[in-house]
N, C-alpha and C positions, 0 to 999 in steps of 0.2 A: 289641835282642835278637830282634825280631819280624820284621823287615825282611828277606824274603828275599835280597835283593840288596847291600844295605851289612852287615849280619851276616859274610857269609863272607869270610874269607883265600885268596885266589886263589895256588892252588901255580903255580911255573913251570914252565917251557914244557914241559920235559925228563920233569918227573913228569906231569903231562898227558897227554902222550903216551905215557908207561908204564900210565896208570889205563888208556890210551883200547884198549891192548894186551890188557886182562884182561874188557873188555866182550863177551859175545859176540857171534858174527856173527849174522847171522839163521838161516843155515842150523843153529849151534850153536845157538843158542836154542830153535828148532823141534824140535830133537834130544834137550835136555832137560825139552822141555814135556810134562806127561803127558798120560794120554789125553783124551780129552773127558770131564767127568763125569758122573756118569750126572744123565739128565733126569728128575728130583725138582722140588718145587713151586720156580719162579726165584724170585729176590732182588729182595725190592723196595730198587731204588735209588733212593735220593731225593736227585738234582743240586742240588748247594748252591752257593752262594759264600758265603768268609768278608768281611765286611766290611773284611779288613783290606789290601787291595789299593786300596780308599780313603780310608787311614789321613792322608793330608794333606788330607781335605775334611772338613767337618762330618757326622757320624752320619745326620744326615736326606738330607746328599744323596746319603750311601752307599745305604742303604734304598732313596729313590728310583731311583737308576743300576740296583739289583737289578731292580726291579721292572720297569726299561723294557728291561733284559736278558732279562727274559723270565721269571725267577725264582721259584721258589714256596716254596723252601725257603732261609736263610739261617743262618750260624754267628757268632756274635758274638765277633770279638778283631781287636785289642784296647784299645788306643785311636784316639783324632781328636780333629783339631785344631779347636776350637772358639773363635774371636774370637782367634784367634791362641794358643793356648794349648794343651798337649798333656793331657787327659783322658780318664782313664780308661771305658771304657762302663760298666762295672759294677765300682765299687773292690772290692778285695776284702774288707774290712769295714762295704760300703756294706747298709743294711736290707735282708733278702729283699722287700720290698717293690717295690725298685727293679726288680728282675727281674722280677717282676709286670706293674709300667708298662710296663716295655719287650717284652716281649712281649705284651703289649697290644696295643700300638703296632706293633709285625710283622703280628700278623694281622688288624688292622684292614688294613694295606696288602696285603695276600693273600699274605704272607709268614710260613712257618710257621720257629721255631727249631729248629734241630734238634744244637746245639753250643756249648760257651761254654767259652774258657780260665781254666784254673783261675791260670796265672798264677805260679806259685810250682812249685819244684823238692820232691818229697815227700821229700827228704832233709834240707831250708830245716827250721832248728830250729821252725820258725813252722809246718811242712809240714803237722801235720795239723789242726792250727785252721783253717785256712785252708782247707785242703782240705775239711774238714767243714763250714764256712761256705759253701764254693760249692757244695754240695751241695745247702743248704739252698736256695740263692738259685735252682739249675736248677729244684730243685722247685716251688719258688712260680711260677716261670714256665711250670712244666711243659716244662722243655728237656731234653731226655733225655739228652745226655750231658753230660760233665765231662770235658774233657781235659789231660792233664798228661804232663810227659816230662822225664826228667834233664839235669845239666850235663854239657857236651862234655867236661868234664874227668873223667867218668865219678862215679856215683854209688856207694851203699851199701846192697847189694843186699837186706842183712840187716834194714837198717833199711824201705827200701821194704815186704815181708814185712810185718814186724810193722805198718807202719802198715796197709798195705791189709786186713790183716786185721781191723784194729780198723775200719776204715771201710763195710767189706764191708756189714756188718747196716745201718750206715745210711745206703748206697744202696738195699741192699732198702728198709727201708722207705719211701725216700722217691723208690722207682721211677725212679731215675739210677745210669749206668752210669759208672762211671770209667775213661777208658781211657787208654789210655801208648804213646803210639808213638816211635819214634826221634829221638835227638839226640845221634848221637855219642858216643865215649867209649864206656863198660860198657855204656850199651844202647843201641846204633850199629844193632841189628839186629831187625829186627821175630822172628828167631829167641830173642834175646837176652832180650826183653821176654815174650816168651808164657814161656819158662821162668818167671820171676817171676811172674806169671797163672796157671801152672798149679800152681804151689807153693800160692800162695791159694785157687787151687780155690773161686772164687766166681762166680757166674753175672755179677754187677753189679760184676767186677773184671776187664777187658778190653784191648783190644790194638786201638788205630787205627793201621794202616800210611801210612808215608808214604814211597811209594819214591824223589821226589826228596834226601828226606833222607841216606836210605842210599848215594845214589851219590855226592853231595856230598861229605858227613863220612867216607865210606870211599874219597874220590877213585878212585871206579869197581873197587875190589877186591870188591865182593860184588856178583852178579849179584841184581837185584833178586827175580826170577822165582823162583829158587832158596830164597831168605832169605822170601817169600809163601806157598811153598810149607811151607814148616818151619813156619808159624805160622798157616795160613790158618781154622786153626778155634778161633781164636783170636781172630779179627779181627770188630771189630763196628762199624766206619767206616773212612772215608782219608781221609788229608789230600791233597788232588790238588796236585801240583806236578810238573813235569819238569823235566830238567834235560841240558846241555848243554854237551860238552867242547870241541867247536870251534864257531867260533872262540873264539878263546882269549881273554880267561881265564873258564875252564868258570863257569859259573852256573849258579842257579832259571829255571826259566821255565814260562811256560802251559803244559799239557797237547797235546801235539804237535807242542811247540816243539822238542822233544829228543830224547832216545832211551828215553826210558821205552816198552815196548810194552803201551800200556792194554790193548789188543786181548786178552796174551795171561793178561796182571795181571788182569786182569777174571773171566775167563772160569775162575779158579781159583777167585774167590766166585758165578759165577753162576746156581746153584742149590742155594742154599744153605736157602729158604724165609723166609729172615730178611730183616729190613727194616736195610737200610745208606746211611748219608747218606756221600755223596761229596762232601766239603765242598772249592772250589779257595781253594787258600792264595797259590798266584800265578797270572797270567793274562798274563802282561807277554811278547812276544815278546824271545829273547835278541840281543846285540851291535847292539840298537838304542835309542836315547832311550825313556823311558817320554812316554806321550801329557801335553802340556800342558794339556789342559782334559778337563774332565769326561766332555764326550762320547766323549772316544776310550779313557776306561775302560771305559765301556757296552759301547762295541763288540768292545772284549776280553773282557767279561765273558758276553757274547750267541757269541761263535766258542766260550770254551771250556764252554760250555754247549751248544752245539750239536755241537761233537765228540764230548763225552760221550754224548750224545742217537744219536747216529749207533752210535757203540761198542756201545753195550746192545744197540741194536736187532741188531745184526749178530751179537753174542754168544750171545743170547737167542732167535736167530731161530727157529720152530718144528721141529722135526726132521722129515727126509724122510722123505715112506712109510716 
């Protein structure tokens, strides 16, 4: 389910090249980017990596691999394989306790959390137990969000509603944000998801865009830029991922591996005064092997941390005279 790469059903060749037709050009894209916005206090961006792009190593050498990445901030999902065996970081019935430990154990290694999957679909009859249990668990660790997002096969908008509302007061108080970004289906669209968000009307009831998502599950019919724009005040992280129609067949991939324009994604949150964790869900360049040892994860994990690094700085740069 997590896997960005074996997860998705590759359309053929034909519809490909139809998605690849509705993508805009650059010159289209520039055309419908607004204006600059006005320079207000910028956004603190806090570069993250999810742990979960070292999902087949053990927890601790994911942690480590961060940290030699360069890393200060990390997002935990969702499981690793430990002695052979596939385990959950944080069950979702496991004591607030454990989130405790384990955030611990981050910022001993100068790694702050700033993300943890919640795991569970809020539609999932279990959705708000659950949801309310990792609430708890952000809290103890002091991880400030909670992230959660419907089935491809599309969810039940009504019921989303009533539960985030029920949930809302205990995020406040327990100063976690629950946020919902795209996964296909009814909310395919960071447009799609802030309407639900703004129906709740709760400050701790939010919106993470994830524009690899969108081009994936809408096979390139919604221009990302377009769909950030409808929902940008709405948005209180990303899930970083890009993505990639040719060669074929279209995939995830790192952050400049594709056609997502962070450049221009970015620069519609960046000055916003709010503090946004840029969590990367994948790092993997496309239509090549993924790295066989550990170290050439590092080194993926250090380029799209450094792209990002690069993006801000250009976005953010000071304004002329």
């Amino acid at each position: 389910m997590y896997d960005p790469l074996t997860r998705r059903h590759f359309i053929a060749a034909g519809t490909a090249g139809l998605a690849l037709t509705n993508m805009p050009t650059t010159t289209e894209a520039a055309a419908v980017q607004p204006a600059q916005p006005p320079r207000n206090t910028p956004t603190r961006f806090q570069i993250a990596c999810m742990t979960l792009p070292y999902s087949q190593l053990p927890l601790a050498r994911a942690l480590q691999g961060l940290r030699t990445a360069g890393y200060s901030h990390v997002a935990w999902g969702t499981t690793h394989l430990e002695d052979g065996k596939r385990i959950p970081i944080i069950a979702r019935d496991a004591p607030v306790g454990r989130a405790k430990d384990l955030a611990s154990r981050c910022r001993d290694m100068g790694l702050e959390p700033v993300m943890m999957f919640s795991d569970i679909y809020p539609e999932n009859r279990e959705g708000f137990e659950v949801l309310r249990h990792r609430i708890l668990q952000a809290a103890a660790g002091r991880v400030p969000q909670v992230l959660t997002f419907g089935h491809t096969r599309g969810g039940n908008e009504k019921l989303w509603i009533e539960r985030f509302k029920q949930l809302a007061p205990i995020c406040r108080d327990n100063n976690v944000v629950l946020v919902v970004k795209q996964h296909g289906g009814e909310t395919g669209t960071g447009a799609a998801c802030a309407r639900i968000t703004r129906e709740v009307n709760h400050t701790h009831i939010k919106v993470n865009y994830d524009a690899g998502n969108v081009m994936d599950y809408l096979n390139g019919k919604v221009n990302p830029l377009e769909d950030l724009r409808a929902c940008a005040s709405e948005v209180r992280s990303f899930c970083i991922k890009d993505h990639r129609f040719f060669p074929e067949p279209h995939q995830d991939c790192g952050p400049g591996f594709g056609e997502v324009d962070h450049y221009r994604m970015l620069n519609l949150v960046a000055f916003t005064g709010l503090t946004m964790s840029l969590s990367c869900e994948n790092i993997f360049a496309p239509a090549v092997p993924r790295p066989q040892k550990p170290e050439g994860i590092d080194a993926l994990a250090r380029r799209a941390k450094e792209y990002l690094e690069l993006v801000i700085q250009a976005i953010q740069r000071p304004a002329k005279g």
